[in-house]
N, C-alpha and C positions, 0 to 999 in steps of 0.2 A: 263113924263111917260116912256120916252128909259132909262132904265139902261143899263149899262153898263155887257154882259153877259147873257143879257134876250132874251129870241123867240121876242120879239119887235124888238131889234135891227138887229139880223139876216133879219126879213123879210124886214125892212128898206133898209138894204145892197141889199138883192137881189133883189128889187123893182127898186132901184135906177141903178143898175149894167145890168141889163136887159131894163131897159127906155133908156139907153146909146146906148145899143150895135142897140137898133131898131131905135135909130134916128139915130148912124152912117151907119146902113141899108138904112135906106131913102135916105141918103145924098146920097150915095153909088148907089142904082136906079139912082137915078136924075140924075147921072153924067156919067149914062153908064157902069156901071162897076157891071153887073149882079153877077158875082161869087162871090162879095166882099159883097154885098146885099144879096145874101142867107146865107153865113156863117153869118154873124151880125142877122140874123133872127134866124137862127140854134144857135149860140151863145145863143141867147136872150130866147130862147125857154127849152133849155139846163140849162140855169140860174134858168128859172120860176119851168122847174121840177123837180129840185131835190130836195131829201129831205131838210126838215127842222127840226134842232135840238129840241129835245122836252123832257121835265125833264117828266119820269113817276114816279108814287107812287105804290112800291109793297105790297100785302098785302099776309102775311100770312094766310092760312085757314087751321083750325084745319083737322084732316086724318078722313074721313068720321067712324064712327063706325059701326061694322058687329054685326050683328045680326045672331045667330041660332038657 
């Protein structure tokens, strides 16, 4: 179902890219090292909200007609 250039893949990436930054967050808690732990959160967060690429479909509509 991932093509290659699809909104699938994209969310995949940043699915996978943001599970990253918050496990090397965790690690990052565990080990003491609070400011390296909040940016891997802020990273991860950063990741999840930006936009996502998205094909729209425009539609022409005809110019309303005036009546007098």
């Amino acid at each position: 179902m991932i093509e290659i250039g699809s909104i699938t893949l994209w969310l995949a990436a940043q699915f996978f890219a943001a599970a990253y930054c918050l496990l090397r967050a965790v690690f990052d808690f565990r080990k003491r090292r609070p400011v390296w732990g909040v940016l891997g959160v802020a990273a991860a967060l950063a990741i999840l909200l930006s936009p996502i690429p998205t094909r729209t479909a425009g539609t022409n509509h005809p110019a309303p007609a005036t009546s007098k």
